[in-house]
DRENNUKE-279679 format. One record per residue (C-alpha): x, y, z; residue in one letter. Coordinates in Angstrom, 3 decimals. Each point is the difference from the previous one (the first is absolute). Example, Ala and Ser with C-alpha at 12.3 -4.5 7.8 and 13.67 -1.06 7.14 Angstrom:
xx: 12.300 yy: -4.500 zz: 7.800 r: A
xx: 1.370 yy: 3.440 zz: -0.660 r: S
END
This chain:
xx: -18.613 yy: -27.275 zz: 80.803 r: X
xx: -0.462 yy: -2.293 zz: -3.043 r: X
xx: 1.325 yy: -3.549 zz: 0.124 r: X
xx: 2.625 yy: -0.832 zz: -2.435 r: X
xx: 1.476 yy: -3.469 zz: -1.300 r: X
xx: 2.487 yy: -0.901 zz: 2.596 r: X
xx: 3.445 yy: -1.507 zz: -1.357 r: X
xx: 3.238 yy: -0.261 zz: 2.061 r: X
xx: 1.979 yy: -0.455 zz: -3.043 r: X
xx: 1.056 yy: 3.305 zz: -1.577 r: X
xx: 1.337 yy: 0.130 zz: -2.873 r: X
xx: 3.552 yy: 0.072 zz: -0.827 r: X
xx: 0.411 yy: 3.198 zz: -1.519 r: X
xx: -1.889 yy: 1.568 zz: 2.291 r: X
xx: 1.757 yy: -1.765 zz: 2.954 r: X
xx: 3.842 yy: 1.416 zz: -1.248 r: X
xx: -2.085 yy: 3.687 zz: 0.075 r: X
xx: -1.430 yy: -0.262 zz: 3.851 r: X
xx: 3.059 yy: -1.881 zz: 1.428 r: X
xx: 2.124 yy: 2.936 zz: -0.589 r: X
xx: 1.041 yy: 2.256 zz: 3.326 r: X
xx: -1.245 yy: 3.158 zz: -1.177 r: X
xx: -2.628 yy: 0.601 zz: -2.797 r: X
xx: 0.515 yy: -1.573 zz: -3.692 r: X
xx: 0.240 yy: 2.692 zz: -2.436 r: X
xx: -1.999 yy: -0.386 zz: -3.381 r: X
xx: 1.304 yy: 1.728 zz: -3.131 r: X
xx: -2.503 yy: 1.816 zz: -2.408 r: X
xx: 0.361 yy: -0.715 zz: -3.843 r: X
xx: -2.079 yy: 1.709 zz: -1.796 r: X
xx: -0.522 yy: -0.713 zz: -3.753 r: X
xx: -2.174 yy: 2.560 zz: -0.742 r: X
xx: -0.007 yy: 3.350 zz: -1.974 r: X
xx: -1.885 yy: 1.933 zz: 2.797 r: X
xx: 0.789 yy: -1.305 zz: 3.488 r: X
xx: 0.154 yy: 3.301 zz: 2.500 r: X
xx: 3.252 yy: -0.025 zz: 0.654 r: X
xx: 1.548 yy: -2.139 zz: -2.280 r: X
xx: -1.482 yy: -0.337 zz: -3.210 r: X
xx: 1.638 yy: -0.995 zz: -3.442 r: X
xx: 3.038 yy: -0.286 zz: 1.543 r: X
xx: -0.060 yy: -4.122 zz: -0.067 r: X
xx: -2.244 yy: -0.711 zz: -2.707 r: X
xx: 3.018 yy: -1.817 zz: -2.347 r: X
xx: 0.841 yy: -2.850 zz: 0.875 r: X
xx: 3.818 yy: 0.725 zz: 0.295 r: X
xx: -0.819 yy: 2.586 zz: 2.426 r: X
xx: -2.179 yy: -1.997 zz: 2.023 r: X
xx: 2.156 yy: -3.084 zz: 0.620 r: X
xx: 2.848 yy: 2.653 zz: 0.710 r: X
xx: -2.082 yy: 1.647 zz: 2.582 r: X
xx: -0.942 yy: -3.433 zz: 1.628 r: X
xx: 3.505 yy: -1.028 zz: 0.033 r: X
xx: 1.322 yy: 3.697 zz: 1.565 r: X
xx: -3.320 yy: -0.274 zz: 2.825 r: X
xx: 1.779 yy: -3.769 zz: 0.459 r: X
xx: 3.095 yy: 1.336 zz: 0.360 r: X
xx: -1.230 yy: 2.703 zz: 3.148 r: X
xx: -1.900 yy: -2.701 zz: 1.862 r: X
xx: -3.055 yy: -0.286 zz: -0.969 r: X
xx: -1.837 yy: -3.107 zz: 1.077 r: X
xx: -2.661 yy: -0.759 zz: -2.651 r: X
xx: -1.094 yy: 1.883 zz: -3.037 r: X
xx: -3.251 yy: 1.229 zz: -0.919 r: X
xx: -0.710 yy: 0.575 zz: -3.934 r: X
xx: -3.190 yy: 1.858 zz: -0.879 r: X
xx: -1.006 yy: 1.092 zz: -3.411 r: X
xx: -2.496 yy: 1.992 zz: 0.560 r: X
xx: -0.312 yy: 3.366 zz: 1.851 r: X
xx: -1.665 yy: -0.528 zz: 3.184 r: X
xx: 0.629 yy: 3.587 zz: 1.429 r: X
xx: -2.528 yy: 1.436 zz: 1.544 r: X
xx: -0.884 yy: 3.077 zz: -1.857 r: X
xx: -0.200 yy: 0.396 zz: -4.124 r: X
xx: 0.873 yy: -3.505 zz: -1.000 r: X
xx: -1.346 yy: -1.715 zz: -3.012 r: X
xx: -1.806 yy: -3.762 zz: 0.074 r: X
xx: 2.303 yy: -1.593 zz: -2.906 r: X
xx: -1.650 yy: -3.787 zz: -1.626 r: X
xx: 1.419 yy: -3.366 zz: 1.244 r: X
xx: 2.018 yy: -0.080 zz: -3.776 r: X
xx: 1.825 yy: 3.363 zz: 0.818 r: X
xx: 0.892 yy: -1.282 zz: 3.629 r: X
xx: 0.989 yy: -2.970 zz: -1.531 r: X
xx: 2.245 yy: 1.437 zz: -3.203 r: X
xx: 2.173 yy: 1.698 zz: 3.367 r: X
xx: 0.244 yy: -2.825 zz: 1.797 r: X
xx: 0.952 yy: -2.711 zz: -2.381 r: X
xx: 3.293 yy: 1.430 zz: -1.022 r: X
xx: 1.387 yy: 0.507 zz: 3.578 r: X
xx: -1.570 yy: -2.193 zz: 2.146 r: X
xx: 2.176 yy: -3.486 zz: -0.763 r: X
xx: 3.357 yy: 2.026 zz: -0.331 r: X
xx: -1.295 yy: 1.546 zz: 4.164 r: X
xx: -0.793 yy: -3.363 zz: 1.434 r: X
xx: 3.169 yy: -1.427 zz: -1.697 r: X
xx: 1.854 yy: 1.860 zz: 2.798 r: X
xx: -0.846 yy: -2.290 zz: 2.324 r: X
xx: -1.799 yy: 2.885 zz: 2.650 r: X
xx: -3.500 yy: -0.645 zz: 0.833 r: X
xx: -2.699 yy: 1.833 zz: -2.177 r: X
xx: -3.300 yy: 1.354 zz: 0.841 r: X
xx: -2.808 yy: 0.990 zz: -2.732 r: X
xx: -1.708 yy: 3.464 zz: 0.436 r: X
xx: -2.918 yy: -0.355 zz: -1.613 r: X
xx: -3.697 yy: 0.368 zz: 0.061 r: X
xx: -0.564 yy: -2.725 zz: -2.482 r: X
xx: -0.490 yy: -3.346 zz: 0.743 r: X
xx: 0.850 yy: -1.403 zz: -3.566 r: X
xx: 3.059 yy: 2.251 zz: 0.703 r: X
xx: 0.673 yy: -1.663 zz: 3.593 r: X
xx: -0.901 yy: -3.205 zz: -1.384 r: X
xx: 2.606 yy: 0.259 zz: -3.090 r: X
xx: 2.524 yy: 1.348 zz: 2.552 r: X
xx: 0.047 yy: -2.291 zz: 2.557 r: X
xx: -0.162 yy: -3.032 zz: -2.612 r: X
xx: 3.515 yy: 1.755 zz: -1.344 r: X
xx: 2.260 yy: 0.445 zz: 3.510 r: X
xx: -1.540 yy: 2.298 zz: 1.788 r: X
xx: -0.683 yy: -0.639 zz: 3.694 r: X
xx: -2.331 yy: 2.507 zz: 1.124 r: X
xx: -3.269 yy: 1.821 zz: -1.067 r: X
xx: -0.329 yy: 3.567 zz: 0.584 r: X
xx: -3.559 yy: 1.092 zz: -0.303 r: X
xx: -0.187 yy: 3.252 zz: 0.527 r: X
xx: -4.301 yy: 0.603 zz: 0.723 r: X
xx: 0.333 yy: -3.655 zz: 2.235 r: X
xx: -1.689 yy: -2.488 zz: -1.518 r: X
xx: -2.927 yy: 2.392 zz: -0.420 r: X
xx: -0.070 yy: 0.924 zz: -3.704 r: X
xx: 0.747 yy: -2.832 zz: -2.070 r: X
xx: -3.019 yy: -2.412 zz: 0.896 r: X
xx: 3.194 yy: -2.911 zz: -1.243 r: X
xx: 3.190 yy: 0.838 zz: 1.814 r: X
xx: -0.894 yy: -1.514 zz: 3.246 r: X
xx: -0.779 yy: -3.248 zz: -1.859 r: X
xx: 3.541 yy: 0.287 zz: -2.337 r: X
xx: 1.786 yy: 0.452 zz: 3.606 r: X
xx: -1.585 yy: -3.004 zz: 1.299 r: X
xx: 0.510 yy: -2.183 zz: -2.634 r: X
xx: 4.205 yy: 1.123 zz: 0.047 r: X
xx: 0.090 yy: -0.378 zz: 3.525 r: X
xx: 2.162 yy: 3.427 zz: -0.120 r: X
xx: 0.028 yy: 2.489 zz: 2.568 r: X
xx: -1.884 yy: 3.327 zz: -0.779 r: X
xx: 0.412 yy: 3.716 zz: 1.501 r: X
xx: -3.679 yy: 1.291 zz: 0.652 r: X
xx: -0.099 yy: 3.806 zz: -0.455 r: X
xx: -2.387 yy: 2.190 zz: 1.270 r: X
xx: -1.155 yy: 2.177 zz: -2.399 r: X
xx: -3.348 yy: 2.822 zz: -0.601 r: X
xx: -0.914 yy: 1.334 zz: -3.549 r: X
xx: 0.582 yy: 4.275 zz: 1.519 r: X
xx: 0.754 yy: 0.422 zz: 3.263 r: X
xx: -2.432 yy: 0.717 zz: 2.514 r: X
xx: 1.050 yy: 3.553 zz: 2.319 r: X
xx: -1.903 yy: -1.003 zz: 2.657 r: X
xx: -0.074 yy: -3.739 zz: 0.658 r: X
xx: 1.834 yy: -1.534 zz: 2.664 r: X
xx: 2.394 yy: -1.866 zz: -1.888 r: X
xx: 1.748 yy: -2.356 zz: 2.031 r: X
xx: -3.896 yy: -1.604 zz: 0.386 r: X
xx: -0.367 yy: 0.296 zz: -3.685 r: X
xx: 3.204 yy: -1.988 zz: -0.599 r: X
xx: -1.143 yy: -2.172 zz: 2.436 r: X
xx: -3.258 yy: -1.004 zz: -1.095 r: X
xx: 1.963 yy: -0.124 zz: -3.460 r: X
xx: 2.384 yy: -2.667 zz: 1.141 r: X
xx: -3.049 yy: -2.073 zz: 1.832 r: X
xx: -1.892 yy: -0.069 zz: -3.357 r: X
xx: 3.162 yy: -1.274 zz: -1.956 r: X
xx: 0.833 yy: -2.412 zz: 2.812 r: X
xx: -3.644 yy: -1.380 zz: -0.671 r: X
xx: 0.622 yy: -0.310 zz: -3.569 r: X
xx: 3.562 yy: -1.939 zz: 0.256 r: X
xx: -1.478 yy: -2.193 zz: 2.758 r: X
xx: -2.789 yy: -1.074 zz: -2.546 r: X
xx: 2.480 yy: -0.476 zz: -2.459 r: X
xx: 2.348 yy: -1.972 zz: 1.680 r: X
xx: 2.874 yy: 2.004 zz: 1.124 r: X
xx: 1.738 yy: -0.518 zz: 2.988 r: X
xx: 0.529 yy: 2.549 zz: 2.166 r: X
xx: 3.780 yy: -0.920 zz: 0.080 r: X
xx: 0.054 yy: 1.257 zz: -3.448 r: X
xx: -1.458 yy: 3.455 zz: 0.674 r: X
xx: 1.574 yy: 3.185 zz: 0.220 r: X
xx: -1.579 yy: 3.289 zz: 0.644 r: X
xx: 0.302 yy: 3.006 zz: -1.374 r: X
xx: -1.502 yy: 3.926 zz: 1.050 r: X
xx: 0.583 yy: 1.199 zz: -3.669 r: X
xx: 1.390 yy: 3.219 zz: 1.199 r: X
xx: -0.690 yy: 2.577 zz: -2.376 r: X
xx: -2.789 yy: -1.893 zz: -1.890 r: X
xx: -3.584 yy: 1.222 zz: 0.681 r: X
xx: 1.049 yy: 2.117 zz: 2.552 r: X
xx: 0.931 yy: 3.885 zz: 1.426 r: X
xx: 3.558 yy: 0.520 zz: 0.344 r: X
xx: -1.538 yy: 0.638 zz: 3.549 r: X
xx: -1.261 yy: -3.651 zz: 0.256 r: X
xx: 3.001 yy: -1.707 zz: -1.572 r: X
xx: 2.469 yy: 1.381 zz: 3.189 r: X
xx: -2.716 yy: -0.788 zz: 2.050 r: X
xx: -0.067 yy: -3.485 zz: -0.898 r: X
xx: 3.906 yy: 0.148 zz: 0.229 r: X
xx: -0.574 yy: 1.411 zz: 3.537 r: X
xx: -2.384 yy: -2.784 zz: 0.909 r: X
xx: 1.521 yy: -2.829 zz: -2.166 r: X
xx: -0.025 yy: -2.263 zz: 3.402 r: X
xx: -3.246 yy: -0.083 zz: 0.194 r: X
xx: 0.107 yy: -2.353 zz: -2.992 r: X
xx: 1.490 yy: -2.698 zz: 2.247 r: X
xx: -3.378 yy: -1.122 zz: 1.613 r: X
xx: 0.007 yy: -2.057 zz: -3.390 r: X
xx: 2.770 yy: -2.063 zz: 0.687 r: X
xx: 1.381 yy: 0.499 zz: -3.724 r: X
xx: 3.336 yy: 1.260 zz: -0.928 r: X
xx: -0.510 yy: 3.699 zz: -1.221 r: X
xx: 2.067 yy: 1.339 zz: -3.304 r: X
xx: 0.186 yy: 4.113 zz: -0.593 r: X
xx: 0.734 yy: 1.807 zz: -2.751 r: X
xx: 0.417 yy: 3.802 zz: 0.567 r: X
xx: 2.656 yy: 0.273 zz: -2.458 r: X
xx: -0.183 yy: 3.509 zz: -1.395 r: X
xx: -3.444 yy: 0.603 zz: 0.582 r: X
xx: -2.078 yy: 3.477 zz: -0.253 r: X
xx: -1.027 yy: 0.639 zz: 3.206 r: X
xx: 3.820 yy: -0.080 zz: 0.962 r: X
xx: -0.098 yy: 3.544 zz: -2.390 r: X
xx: -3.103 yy: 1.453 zz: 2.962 r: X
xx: 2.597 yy: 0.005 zz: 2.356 r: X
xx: 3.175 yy: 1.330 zz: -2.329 r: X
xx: -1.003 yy: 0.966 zz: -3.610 r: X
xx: 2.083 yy: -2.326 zz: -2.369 r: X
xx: -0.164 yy: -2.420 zz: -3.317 r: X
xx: 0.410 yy: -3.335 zz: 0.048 r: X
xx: 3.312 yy: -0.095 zz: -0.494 r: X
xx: 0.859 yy: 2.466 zz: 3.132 r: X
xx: -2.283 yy: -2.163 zz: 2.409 r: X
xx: 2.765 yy: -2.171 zz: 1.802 r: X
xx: 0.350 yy: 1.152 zz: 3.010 r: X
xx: -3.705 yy: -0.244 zz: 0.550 r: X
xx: -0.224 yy: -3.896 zz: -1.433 r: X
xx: 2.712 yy: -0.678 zz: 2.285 r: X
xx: -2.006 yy: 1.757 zz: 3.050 r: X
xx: -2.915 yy: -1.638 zz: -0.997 r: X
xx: 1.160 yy: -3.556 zz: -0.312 r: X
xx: 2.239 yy: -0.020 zz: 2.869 r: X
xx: -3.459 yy: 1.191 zz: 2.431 r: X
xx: -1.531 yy: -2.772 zz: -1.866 r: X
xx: 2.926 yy: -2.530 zz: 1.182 r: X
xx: -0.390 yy: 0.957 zz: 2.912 r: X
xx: -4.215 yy: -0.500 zz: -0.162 r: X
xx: 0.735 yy: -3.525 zz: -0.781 r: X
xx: 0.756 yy: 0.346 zz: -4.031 r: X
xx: 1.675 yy: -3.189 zz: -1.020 r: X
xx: 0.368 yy: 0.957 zz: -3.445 r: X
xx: 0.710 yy: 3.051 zz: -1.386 r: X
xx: -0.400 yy: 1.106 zz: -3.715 r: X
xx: 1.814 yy: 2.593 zz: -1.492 r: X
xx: 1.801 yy: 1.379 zz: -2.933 r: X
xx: 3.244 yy: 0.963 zz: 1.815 r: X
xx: 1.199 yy: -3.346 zz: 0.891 r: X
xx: 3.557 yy: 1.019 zz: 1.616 r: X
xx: -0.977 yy: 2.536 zz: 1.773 r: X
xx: -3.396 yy: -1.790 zz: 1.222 r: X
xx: 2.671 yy: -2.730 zz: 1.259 r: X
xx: 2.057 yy: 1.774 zz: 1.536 r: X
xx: -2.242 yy: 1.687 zz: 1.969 r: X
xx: -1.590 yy: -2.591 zz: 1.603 r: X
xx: 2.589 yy: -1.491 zz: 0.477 r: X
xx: 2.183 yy: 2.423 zz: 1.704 r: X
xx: -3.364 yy: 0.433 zz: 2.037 r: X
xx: -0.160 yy: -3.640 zz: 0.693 r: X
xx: 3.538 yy: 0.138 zz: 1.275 r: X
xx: -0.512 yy: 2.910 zz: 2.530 r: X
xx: -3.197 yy: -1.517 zz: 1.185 r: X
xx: 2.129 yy: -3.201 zz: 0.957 r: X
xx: 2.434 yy: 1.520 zz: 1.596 r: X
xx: -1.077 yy: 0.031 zz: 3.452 r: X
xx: 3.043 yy: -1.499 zz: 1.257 r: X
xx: 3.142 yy: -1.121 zz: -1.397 r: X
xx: -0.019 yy: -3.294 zz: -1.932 r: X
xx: -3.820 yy: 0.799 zz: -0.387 r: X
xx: 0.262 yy: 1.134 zz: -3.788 r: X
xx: -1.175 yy: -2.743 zz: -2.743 r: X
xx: 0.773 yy: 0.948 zz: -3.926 r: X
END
């Protein structure tokens, strides 16, 4: 396994996230016209701030504002000035309510403006692997970063808990060179993203094996095709699935869990959490 930067100091945002008793629960907004399930439904900035304020309000934990599509299938590359005429408006007014902030985006300049404006968190979604820069803008922040796995198509027949594997050993190189502590690492299988809906509940099904890294593990299944394989359904009809999906990955070790539904995300796990506990009276903590 690749060495990484050792640091027993994690950061603070990331800290309040893994000290919870049951999995933090990331809230997508998207400010984009095209997102999957989504799209064009945040892009003013009224709308936007209203959405992070009603995701607040349901328990999220930490907010994560892309705006670009990253969905897997059909989404168009938009220039760093596009990304950035979204983002401006919104992203002061989001931090302003006082919730930790993450940056979805594959663009280091992006990151790099991001982070330098309140946000806490990188969220690279191909892991440090396409923008020859971001590991460096990470670095130089000192801000934790979620590594996604990602492929450009899926591949039918790989084995691909080895490919996200070997994935997450190549990015672990790169962050170690760069100077990122491990402590500041999170992983994530990119469900969905380069893979079959086959693959994606496989890697759900498998998610522990993840823990031979020693890294805290983040899942987003939130309203994902390959929950439509197993009942046909839009986006907007797929939560019972998410739900399914994230609470197997809770239970795989998922401490953070990114979704769209916020309230119902938390209450799930944590009515899960609660039964879990309750092996005896007195037993249960909230």
């Amino acid at each position: 396994m690749s060495s990484v930067v050792t640091d027993d100091a994690r950061h603070p945002a990331l800290e309040v996230l893994l000290s919870r008793p049951c999995p933090a629960v990331m809230g997508i907004l998207n400010i984009t016209p095209d997102s999957f399930s989504d799209g064009g439904q945040f892009m003013t900035p009224d709308r936007a701030v209203a959405q992070a304020r009603r995701m607040i309000a349901d328990g999220a934990d930490i907010i994560d504002i892309g705006a670009e599509s990253t969905r897997p299938y059909g989404s168009q590359p938009v220039s760093r000035d596009e990304e950035m005429r979204r983002l401006e408006p919104v992203f002061a007014a989001v931090v302003a309510l006082g919730i930790s902030v993450s940056i979805d985006s594959m663009k280091s300049s992006v990151v790099e403006w991001a982070l330098g404006n309140g946000a806490a968190i990188a969220n690279d979604v191909w892991g440090l692997q396409r923008d020859p820069d971001m590991a460096r803008v990470v670095a130089a922040r000192n801000a934790p970063v979620i590594i996604m796995h990602n492929r450009d198509k899926p591949g039918g027949t790989l084995d691909i808990m080895r490919d996200i594997t070997a994935f997450f050993e190549r990015s672990l190189k790169i962050a170690a060179q760069a100077g990122i502590p491990a402590s500041r690492i999170v992983l994530d299988p990119g469900i969905g993203f380069g893979k079959t809906p086959e693959q994606s509940m496989v890697a759900l099904a498998r998610l522990g094996e993840l823990q031979t890294f020693g890294l805290p593990v983040l899942v987003g299944a939130s309203r994902k095709r390959f929950i439509s394989t197993v009942t046909p359904s839009e986006p907007q009809q797929r939560l019972g699935g998410s739900l399914a999906a994230h609470l197997i990955a809770a239970r795989g070790g998922a401490r953070i869990i990114r979704t769209h539904d916020v309230a119902e995300t938390v209450q799930a796990l944590r009515v899960a959490h609660a039964i879990e506990s309750a092996t005896q009276p007195g037993s249960f903590e909230p």
